[in-house]
C-alpha positions in Angstrom: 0.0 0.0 0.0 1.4 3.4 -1.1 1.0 6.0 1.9 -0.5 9.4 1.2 3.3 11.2 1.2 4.5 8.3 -1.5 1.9 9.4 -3.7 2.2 13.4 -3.2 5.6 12.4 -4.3 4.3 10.2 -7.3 1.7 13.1 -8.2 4.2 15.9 -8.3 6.8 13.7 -9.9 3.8 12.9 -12.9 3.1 16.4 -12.8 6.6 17.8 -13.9 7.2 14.8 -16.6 3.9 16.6 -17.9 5.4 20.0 -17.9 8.1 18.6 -19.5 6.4 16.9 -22.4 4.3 19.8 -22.5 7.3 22.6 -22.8 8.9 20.1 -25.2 6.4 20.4 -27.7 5.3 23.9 -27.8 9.5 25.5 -27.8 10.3 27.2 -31.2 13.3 26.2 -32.4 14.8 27.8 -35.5 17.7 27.2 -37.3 19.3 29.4 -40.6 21.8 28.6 -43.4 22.9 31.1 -46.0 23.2 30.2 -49.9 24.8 32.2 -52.3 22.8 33.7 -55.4 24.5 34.1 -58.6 23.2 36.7 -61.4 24.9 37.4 -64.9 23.6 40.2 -66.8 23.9 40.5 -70.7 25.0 43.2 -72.5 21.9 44.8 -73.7 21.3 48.4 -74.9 18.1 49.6 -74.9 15.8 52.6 -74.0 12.7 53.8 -73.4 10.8 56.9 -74.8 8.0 58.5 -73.2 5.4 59.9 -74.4 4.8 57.9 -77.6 3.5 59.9 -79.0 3.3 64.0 -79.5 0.5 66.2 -80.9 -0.6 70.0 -81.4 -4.0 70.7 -82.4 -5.1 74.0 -84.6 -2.2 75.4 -84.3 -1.6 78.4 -87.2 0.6 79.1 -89.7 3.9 81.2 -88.5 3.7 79.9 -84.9 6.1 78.1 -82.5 4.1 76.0 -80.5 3.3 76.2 -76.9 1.2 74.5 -74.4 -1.4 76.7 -76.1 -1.5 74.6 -78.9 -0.4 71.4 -77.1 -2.8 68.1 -76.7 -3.8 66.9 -73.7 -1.0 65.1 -72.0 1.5 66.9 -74.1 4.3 68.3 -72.1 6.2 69.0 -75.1 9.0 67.1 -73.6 10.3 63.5 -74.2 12.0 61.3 -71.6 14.8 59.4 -72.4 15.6 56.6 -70.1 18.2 53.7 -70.2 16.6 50.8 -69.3 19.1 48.8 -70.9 22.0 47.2 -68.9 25.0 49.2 -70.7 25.9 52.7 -70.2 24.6 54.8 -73.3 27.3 56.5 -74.8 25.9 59.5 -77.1 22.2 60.0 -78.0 21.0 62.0 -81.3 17.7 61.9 -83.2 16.9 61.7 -86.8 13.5 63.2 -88.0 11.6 62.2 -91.3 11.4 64.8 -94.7 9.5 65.7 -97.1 9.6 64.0 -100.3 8.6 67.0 -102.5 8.4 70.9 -102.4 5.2 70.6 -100.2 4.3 74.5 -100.0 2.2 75.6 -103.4 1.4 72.4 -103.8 -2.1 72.5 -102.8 -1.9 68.8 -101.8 -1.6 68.0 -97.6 -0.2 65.1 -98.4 3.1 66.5 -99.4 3.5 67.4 -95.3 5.5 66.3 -93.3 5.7 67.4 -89.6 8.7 65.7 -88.8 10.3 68.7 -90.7 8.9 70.7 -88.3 10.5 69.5 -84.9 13.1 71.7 -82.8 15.3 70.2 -80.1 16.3 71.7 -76.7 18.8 70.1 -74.1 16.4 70.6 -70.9 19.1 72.6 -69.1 19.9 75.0 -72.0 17.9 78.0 -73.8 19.2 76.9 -77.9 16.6 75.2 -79.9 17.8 74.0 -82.8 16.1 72.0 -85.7 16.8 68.6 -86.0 17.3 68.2 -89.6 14.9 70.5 -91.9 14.8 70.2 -95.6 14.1 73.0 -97.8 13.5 73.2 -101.4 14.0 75.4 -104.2 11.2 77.7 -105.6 9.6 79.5 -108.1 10.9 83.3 -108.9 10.6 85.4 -106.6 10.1 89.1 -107.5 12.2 90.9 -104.9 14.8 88.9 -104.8 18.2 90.8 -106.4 20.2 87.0 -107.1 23.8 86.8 -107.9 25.3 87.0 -111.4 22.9 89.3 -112.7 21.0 91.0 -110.5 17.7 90.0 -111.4 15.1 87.9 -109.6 15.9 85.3 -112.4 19.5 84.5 -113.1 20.0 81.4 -115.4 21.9 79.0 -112.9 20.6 80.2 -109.6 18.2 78.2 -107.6 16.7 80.1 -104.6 14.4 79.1 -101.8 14.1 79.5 -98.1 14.3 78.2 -94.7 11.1 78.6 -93.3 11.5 78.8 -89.6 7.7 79.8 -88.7 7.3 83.6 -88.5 11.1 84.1 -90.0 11.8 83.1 -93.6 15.6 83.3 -94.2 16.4 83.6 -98.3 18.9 81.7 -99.5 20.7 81.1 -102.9 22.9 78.1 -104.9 24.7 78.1 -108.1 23.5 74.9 -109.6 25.2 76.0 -113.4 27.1 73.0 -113.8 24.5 70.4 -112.1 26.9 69.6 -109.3 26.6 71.1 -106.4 29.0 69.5 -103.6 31.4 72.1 -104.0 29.1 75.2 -105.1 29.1 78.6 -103.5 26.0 79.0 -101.2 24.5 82.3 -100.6 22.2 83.2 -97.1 20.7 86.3 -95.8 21.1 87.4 -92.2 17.4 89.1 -91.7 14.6 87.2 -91.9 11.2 87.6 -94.0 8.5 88.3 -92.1 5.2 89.8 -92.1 6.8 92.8 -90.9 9.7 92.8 -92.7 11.0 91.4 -96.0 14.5 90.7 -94.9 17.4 90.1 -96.4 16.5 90.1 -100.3 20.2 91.4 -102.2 22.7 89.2 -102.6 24.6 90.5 -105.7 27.6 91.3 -102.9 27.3 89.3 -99.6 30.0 90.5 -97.1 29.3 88.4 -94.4 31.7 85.0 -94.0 29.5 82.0 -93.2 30.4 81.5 -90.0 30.9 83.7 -87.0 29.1 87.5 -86.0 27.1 88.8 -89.2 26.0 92.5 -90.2 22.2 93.1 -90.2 21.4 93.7 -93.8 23.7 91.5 -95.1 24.2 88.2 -96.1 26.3 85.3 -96.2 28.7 83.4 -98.8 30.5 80.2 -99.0 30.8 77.2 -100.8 30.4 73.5 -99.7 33.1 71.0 -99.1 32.9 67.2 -100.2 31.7 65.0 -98.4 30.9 61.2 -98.4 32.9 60.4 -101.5 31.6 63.3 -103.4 28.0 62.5 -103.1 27.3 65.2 -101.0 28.3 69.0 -100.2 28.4 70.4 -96.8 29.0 73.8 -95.0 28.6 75.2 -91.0 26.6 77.9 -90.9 25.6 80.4 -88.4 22.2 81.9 -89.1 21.1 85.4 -88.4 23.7 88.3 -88.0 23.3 87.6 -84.3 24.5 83.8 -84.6 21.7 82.1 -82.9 21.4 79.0 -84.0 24.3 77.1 -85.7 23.9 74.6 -88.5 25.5 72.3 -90.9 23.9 72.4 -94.1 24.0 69.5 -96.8 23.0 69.1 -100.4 22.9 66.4 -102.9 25.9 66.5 -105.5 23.3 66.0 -108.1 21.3 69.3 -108.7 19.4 70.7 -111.2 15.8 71.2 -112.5 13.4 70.2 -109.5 16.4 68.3 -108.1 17.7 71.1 -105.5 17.4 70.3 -101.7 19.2 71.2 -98.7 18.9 70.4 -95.6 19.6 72.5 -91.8 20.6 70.5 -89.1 22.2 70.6 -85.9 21.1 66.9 -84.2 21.2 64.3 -86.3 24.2 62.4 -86.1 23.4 60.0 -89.2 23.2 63.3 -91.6 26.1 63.1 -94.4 29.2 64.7 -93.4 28.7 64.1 -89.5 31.0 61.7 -88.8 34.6 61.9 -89.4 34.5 65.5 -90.5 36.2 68.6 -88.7 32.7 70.3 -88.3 32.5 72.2 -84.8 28.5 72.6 -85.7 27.3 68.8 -85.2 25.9 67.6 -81.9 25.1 64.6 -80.1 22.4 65.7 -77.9 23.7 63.4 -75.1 27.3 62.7 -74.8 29.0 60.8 -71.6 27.5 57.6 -69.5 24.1 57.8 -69.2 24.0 55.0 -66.6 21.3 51.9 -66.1 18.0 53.3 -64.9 19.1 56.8 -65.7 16.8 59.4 -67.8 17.5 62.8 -69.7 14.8 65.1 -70.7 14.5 66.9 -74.1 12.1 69.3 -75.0 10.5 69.2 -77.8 8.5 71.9 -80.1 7.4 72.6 -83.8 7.5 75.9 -86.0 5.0 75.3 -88.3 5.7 77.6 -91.4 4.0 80.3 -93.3 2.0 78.3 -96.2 0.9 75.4 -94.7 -2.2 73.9 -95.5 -5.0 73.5 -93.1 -6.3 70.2 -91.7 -4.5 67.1 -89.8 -1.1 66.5 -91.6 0.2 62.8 -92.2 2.4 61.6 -89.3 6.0 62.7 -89.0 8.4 61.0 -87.1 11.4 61.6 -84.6 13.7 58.9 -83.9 15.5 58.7 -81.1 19.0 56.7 -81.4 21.2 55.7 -78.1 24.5 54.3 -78.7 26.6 52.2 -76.0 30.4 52.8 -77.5 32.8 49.8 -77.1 30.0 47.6 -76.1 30.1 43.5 -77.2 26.3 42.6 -77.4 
């Protein structure tokens, strides 16, 4: 027979082998180990470009846009972000033409707005174009050309750069039918509505480059470029130098065949690579890093002439390049 202290004993000694199963169960034991992770990243350039897409609505004839004229959402601005996994080396845009003198035409199709785009740096005041094209035209009355005088001068092609409200006159000996190395003639005031500019240009005093005279105009001839197929000059426009560009024209010219084109950004133009020009401009230049973003702004001058209604699309093309870079 157990006596009542031999089983307080056995009661107590059941009641802490309970505790202990109890404890046992409920404890939280955790343990760790560490792995290693191991990532390798491919060369990939690539960026992204927001907004898609750019608009201005009703916007007149002889006008620079503004936020006036701007569609909803439109901040007349484009970001420009690397989302790539290379540093982006230099950044420059190309913009698309017209195929054909589009002003007298009478036909909106001949339009193209791309020609219309101008390009600021987002910490910088200069707009420039990107690349516009400009055509020759028919005679014009009050122009005094070179080699004669007239306003018709067998030999002489004439048109302008049309810049909205400012119209700058130029002229091109296109006797011969090649014109990489012809002698290029630009006035330094514009046409306007107020004004008719620069119109004489039977003895331009003005070098191309460089501080001009108001009133007077600008010579020089083209260099070749490109093998010959092209000619190409640097140009600062206005007497007060505002905007500097290179121009280019075909080698070919003659008849309906006389273009040139302004332009300041696009690094794909003929003559920008390689040459001595101090005019052409990557917009971006140095390591834009991995998740890194520039901002360009971005208007239109639409000229004097063009035709009312909803143009076909242009385009602007942005292009990033990662230098030394094995893909």
């Amino acid at each position: 027979m157990v006596s009542g202290n031999n089983k307080h004993r056995i009661a107590l000694a059941y009641a802490f082998i309970l505790f202990l199963l109890i404890g046992s169960a409920s404890a939280d034991v955790n343990q760790s180990d560490t792995l290693n992770i191991f990532v390798s990243v491919s060369n990939l350039t690539l960026v992204d470009i927001n907004p898609a897409n750019l608009s201005w609505i009703n916007i007149p004839p002889g006008t620079e846009s503004n936020s006036t004229y701007a569609a909803a959402g439109n901040k007349e601005a484009i970001q420009i972000e690397n989302i790539g996994s290379t540093n982006i080396t230099n950044i420059w845009f190309n913009t698309s033409h017209p195929d054909v003198m589009p002003f007298g035409s009478g036909d909106i199709n001949n339009y193209n707005p791309g020609n219309f785009v101008i390009i600021r740096r987002n910490n910088s005041n200069n707009w420039y174009f990107v690349d516009r094209k400009e055509f020759n035209e028919s005679e014009l009355i009050y122009l005094s050309l070179p080699g004669g005088g007239g306003s018709n001068v067998p030999g002489m092609a004439h048109g302008r750069l049309r810049s909205a409200d400012s119209e700058y006159f130029w002229v091109m000996n296109i006797s011969d039918g090649s014109c990489n190395d012809t002698q290029f003639w630009i006035g330094n005031d514009p046409h306007s509505q107020a004004s008719t500019g620069t119109v004489d240009f039977t003895a331009c005093g003005d070098p191309l480059t460089g501080a001009g005279t108001p009133g007077d105009c600008r010579t020089g001839s083209f260099t070749p470029t490109l093998g010959g197929g092209w000619g190409m000059l640097n140009l600062s426009l206005g007497a007060g130098a505002a905007e500097n560009y290179t121009i280019i024209t075909p080698a070919v010219c003659g008849g309906s065949n006389v273009s040139v084109r302004f332009w300041h950004w696009n690094k794909d133009a003929a003559g920008a690579i390689g040459s001595s020009n101090s005019f052409q401009e990557y917009f971006h230049v140095g390591a834009l890093t991995p998740g890194e973003h520039i901002i360009a702004n971005v208007k239109i001058r639409v000229p004097y002439g063009t035709i009312a209604g909803t143009l076909p699309t242009g385009h602007l093309t942005v292009i990033a390049q990662a230098v030394g870079v094995n893909s």
